[in-house]
Structure formats: C-alpha cells, structure tokens
C-alpha positions in Angstrom: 1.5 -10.3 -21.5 -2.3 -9.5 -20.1 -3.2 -10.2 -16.9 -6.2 -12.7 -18.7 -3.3 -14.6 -20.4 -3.8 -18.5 -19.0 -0.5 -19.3 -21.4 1.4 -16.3 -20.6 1.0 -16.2 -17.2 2.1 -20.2 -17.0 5.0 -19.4 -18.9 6.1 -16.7 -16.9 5.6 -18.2 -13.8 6.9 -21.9 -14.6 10.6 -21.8 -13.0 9.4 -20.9 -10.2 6.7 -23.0 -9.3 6.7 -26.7 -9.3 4.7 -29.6 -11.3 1.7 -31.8 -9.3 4.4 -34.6 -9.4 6.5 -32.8 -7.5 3.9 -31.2 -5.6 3.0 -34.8 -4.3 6.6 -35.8 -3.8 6.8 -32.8 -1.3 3.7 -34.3 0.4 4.8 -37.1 1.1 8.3 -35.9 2.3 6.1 -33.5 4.6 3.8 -36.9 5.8 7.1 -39.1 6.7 8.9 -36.0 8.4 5.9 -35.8 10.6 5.0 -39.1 11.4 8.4 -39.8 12.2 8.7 -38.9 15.6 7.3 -41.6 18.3 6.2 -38.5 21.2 3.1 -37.3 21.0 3.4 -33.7 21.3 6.4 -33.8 18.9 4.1 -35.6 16.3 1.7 -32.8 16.9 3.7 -30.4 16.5 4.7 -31.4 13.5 1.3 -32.1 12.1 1.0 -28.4 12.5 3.1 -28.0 10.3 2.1 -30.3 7.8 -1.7 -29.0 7.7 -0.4 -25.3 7.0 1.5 -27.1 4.2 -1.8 -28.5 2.4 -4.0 -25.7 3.3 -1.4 -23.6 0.9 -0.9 -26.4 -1.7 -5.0 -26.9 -1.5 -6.3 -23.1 -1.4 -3.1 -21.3 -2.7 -3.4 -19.2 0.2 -0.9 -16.8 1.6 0.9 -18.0 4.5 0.1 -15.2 6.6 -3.3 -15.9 5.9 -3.1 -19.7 7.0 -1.4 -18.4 10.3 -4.8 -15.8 10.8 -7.3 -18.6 10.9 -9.2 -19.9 13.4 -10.3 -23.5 12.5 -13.7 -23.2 14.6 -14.9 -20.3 13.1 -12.6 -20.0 9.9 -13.1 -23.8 8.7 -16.6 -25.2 7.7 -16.0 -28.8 8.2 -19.6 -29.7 7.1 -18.9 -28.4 3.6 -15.1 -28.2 3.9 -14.4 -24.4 3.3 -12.3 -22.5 4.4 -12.9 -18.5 5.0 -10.1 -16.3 4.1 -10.4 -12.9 6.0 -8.9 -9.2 4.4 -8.5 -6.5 6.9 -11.5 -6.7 9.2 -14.1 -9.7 9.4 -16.6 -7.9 7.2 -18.4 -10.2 4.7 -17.6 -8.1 2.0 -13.9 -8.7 2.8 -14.2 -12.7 3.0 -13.3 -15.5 0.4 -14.2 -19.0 0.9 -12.0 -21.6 -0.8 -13.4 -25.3 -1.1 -10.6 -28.0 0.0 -11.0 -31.5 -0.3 -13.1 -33.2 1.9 -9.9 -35.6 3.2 -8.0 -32.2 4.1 -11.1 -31.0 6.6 -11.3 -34.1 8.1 -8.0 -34.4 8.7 -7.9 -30.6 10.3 -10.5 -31.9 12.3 -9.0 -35.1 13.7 -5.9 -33.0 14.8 -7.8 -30.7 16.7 -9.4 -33.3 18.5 -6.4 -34.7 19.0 -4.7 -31.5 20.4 -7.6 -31.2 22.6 -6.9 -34.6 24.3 -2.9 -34.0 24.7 -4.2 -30.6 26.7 -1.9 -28.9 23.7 -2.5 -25.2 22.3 -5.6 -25.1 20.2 -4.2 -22.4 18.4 -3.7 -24.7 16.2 -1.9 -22.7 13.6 -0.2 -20.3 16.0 3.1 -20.9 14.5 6.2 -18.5 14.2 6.4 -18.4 10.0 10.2 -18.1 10.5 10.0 -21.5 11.8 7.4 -23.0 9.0 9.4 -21.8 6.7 12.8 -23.8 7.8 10.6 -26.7 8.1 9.4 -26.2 4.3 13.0 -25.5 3.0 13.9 -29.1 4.8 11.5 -31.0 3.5 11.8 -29.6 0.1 15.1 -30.7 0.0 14.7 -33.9 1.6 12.0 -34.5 -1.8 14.9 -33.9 -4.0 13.6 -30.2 -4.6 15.7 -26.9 -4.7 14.2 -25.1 -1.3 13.5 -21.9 -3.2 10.7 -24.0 -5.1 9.6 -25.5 -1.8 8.6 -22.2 0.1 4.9 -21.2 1.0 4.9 -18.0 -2.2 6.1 -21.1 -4.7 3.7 -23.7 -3.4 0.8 -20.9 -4.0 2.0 -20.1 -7.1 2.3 -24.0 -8.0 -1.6 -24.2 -7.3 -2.5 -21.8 -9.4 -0.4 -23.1 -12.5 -2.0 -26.2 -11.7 -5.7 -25.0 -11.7 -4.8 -23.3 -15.0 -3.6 -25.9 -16.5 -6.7 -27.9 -15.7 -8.8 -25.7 -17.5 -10.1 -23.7 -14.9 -11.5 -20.5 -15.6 -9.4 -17.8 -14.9 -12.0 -15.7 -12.8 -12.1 -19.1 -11.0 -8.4 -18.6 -10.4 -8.8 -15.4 -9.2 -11.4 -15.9 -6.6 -9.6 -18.6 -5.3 -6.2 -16.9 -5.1 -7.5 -13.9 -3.8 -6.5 -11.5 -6.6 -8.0 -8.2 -7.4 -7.9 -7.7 -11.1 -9.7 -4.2 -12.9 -9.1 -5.8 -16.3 -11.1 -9.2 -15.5 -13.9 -7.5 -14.4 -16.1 -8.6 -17.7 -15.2 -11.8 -17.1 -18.0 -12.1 -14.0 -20.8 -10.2 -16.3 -23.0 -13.3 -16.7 -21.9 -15.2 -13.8 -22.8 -14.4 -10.1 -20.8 -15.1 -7.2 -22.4 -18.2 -6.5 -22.1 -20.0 -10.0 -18.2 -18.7 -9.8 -18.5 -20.8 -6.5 -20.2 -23.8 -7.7 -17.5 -24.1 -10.8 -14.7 -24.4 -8.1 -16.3 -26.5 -6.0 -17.2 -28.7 -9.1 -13.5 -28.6 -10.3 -12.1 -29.6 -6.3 -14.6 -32.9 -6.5 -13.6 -33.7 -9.9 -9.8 -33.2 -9.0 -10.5 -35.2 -6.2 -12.4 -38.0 -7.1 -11.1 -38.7 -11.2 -14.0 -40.4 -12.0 -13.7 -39.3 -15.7 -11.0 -39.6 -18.1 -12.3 -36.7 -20.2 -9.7 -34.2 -20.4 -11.3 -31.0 -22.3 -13.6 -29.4 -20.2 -15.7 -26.1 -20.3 -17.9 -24.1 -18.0 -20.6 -22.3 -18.6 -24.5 -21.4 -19.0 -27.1 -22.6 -21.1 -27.9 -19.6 -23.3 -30.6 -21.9 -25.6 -32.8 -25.1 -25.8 -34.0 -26.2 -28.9 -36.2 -29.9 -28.4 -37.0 -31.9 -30.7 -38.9 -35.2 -31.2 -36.3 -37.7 -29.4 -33.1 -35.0 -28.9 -32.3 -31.2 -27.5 -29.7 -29.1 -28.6 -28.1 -27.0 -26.4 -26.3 -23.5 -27.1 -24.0 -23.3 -24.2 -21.9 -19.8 -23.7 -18.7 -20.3 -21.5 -17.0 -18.3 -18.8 -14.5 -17.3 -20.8 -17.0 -16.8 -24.0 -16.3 -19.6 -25.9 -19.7 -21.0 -27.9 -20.5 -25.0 -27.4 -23.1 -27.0 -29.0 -24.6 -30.2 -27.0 -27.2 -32.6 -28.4 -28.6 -34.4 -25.1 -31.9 -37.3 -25.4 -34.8 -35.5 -24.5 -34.8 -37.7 -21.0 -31.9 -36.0 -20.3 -32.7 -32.7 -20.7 -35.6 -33.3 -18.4 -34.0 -35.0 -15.9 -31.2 -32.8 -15.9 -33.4 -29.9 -15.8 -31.3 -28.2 -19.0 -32.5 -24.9 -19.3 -31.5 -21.6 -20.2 -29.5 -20.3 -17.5 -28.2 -23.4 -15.9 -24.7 -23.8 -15.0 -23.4 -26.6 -16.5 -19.7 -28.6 -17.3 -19.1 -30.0 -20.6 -16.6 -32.4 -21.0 -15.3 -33.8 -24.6 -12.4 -36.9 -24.4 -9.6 -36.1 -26.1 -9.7 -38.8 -28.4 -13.2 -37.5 -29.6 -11.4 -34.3 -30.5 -10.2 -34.1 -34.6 -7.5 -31.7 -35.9 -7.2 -29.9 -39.4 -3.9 -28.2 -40.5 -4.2 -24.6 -41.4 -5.6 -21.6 -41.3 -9.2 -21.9 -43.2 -11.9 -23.3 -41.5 -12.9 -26.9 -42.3 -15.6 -28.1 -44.5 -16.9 -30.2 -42.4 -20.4 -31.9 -40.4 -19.0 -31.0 -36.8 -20.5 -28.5 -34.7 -18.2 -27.4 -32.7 -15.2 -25.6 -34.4 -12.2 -23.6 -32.9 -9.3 -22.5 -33.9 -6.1 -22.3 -32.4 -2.4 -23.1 -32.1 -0.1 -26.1 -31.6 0.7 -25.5 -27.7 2.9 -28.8 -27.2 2.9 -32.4 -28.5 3.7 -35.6 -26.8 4.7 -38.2 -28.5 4.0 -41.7 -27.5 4.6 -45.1 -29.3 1.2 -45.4 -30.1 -0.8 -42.2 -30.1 0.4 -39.0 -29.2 -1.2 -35.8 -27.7 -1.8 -32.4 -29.4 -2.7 -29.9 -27.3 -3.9 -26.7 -28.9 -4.4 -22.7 -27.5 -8.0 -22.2 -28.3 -7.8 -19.0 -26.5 -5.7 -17.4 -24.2 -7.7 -19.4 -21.5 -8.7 -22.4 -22.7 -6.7 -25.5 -24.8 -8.1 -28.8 -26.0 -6.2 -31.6 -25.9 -6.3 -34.3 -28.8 -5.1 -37.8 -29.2 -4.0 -39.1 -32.5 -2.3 -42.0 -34.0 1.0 -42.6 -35.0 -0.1 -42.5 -38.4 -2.5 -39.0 -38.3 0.4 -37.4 -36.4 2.4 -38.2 -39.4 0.1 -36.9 -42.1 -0.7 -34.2 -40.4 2.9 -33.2 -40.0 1.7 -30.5 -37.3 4.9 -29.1 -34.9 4.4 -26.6 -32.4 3.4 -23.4 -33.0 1.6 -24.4 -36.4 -2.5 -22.9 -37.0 -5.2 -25.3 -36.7 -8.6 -26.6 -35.8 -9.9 -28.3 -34.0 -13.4 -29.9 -33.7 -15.9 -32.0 -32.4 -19.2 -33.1 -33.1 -22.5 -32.1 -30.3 -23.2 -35.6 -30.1 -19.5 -35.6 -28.0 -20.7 -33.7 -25.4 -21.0 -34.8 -22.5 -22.9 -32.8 -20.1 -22.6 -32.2 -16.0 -24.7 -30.3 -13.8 -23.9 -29.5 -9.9 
C-alpha cells in the first residue's frame, strides 16, 4: 500500500476507527454525560471534557496536543482556528486547523463561563489518564467497544471521514499533521494558502450541507476559452485529475474564472453515467475517467455505484433499478464513468 493510497489507507485503517454515525452517537453520549450533573463546577468540569472530545473528532488532533493549547492565544475565535504548535512556537512549526464555527463558540462560552465560577482557566489542563476513562465510559455508554472510543481512534475516525469525503489527501495531511517525503509533489501547484482555503471550503460545506452534490474536485483553473454566450474551462485538480466546465459568460465574469483560480467542482451523482469495460466510450461527454467498481448499494429504486477513479478520488453514481440490471456491474468490475461540462457546477471561495 503507498502512503498516497485514499482506498488503501481506509481499508487498512477501518476496524479501528469508527463511521460519522457512530461518531455522532458518541457525541451525544459525551453531551448527556455532561449536562447531566445539576452543580456547576461538576458541569464544568465535565464540559472540559467534552470540548477536548470535539476538538479531536473536529481537527483529528493528538490529544497531547489538545492538552498543550492555550485557547486565548491557541484559538482564533474570529475565524475559528485552531493553532497546533510542534516543538517550540516557531511559525514554521505551526498548523492551523479550521473547526466549525459552533465548536469556537462553544469554547468560548465555556471560558466565560469558567471565568464567572472563579474556576481554572486552564481550560484544558486535564490529566489524560483521566480523559481517557471518561472517553472509554462514554464510548461504552453509545453502545461502542471503548478501544474505538479512545482519543488515537477518534483521530483516526476524522481522517477516514475527510477521505471518504473526497478530500484531497495533502488536505488530509496538513490537517492531521503528518509529514510525508512521498506526497511532496502533491503541493507543486498549490501554495499553502490554497491547501488552506480547500479545508476551510470542505469544513463549511460539511457544516452547512447546502448541496446534495456528492462528487466533488479541487483544483485550479489551468485555461479559459470564451466564447459568444459560454466559457470553457480546463480545470487541473489537486490530485491531477483533468475537468472540463462550460460556465455562461456572466458567470465567468462574475465569478472572476481565470487561470489560476482555486475553484470546487461539484457533479450530482445522478448526473454521472457508467459504461462497462475496459475501452473508452464513444461518446459526446467531456469528462471521462476510468476506474473500478468500489461498492454498490442497492436500493428499491435506484442504487449507488461508486467507482475508484484514482487512488484518491471516487465518483459516485445513481442508477435505476433497471440500468443496474443491464449493466450487470459487481464490484471490482472496469468502467467509466462520465459526465458532460455542462454538469459542472462550479464554486469559488
């Protein structure tokens, strides 16, 4: 397995990690154990406990590093950041993770709240021994083996989960905090800054769902080509997969489209078409890939294909009853899969 495997390193990591069902289940057993009590200070102390919990399951931290920060200086609340420190507080040797915007306001209520309780504002001055008994608890009080509800298995849940929504693996990597040699051409045509803006694009769209688009892609502009009402756009991904866009004019120029610019494209699943086999497709699409069954889902109605493009990216397609049937695909089989530009859709930060 290489380290740039997305599938590979899911599969390897999966029994020991935990699903975002579960994940939430565990939330919520975390939220009741600490609102239970009716003290103050005990409720406090337990919503310690509970914010080091989402800080991992948010950033994928370490829980060392959780129990290092400093809120006031280590949590931008204006932009809801968090800055991750390695050996001495050098720039060079920071990381700043986006969380939701929910999770920094709720750091900052708490602190507020210490503050008027006259309670430690160290507010994650905790011993881990004793974080950790109060994750195994509540892991088993969500029905979840306690060796899947420690701080190492939440982190490693997060990052399964950003994975499996697409995110680009040098994405992954910044956020986790990993140092990998062989990903190193992975960050030649993007900066630090764009590799920030794709997070922080992926944490509002995980936040907010205000698209049902499944099949997303990030990456630059690479040409522009107007014509008399439309522009195509050649877009090169993170991960080096080619997209084709056809945008109105008005759109490109509102937009600002340009070579260069960072942009998301998004394709619904249902917009995505299969072919069975090897050989490429005589057909009018432009946007072509080929790739391998990955897992089917079977519904009453429709079912979902979703197909390895490459070892970082799968597409995700919806077919009928009937197509399914015809197509007679099964896991593991060779296709393509295809859409046309005019599917598109394009996002800028």
């Amino acid at each position: 397995m290489t380290p740039d495997s997305h599938a590979g390193m899911v599969a390897a990591t999966t029994k020991k990690s935990i699903d975002p069902v579960e994940l939430q289940r565990l939330e919520n057993a975390f939220r009741n154990w600490a609102s239970a009590p009716s003290g103050i200070q005990r409720k406090l102390s337990r919503k310690r406990v509970l914010l080091i919990f989402l800080l991992i399951r948010h950033t994928g931290a370490r829980l060392n590093e959780i129990l290092s920060l400093h809120p006031l200086d280590d949590i931008d609340f204006s932009s809801s950041k968090v800055l991750f420190h390695k050996g001495d507080v050098q720039k060079a040797g920071t990381r700043e993770v986006q969380i939701p915007e929910l999770l920094a306001d709720e750091i900052k209520s708490t602190l507020g709240e210490l503050q008027l309780s006259n309670a430690t504002p160290e507010l994650f001055k905790i011993d881990p021994a004793h974080v950790r008994r109060k994750f195994y608890a509540c892991a088993e009080s969500a029905g979840i083996p306690r060796e899947l509800g420690t701080p190492e298995a939440i982190r490693r849940s997060r990052a399964i989960e950003l994975m499996q929504s697409n995110v680009p693996l040098p994405v992954v990597q910044r956020i986790m905090g990993h140092s990998t040699p062989n990903l190193a051409a992975s960050y030649v045509l993007f900066s630090e800054e764009e590799i920030r803006k794709v997070e922080r694009l992926h944490i509002e769209r995980e936040n907010k769902r205000k698209t049902s688009a499944r099949n997303s892609f990030f990456g630059k502009i690479d040409k522009v080509r107007i014509g008399d009402i439309q522009a195509g756009l050649d877009i090169i991904s993170i991960d080096g997969q080619s997209i084709h866009a056809l945008v109105t004019k008005d759109s490109q120029l509102r937009l600002g489209l340009k070579p260069g610019c960072l942009v998301a494209v998004e394709v619904k699943a249902p917009w995505v078409i299969l072919y069975k086999g090897l050989e490429e497709p005589a057909c009018s699409a432009e946007n072509r890939f080929k790739g391998t069954v990955l897992r089917i889902i079977k519904g009453k109605i429709n079912s979902e294909v979703v197909v390895q493009i490459s070892d970082r990216t799968e597409l995700c397609a919806i077919l009928t009853e009937y197509s399914c049937k015809s197509l007679a695909i099964k896991k593991g089989d060779p296709v393509w899969a295809v859409f046309n530009a005019a599917m598109a859709v394009i996002h800028v930060d």
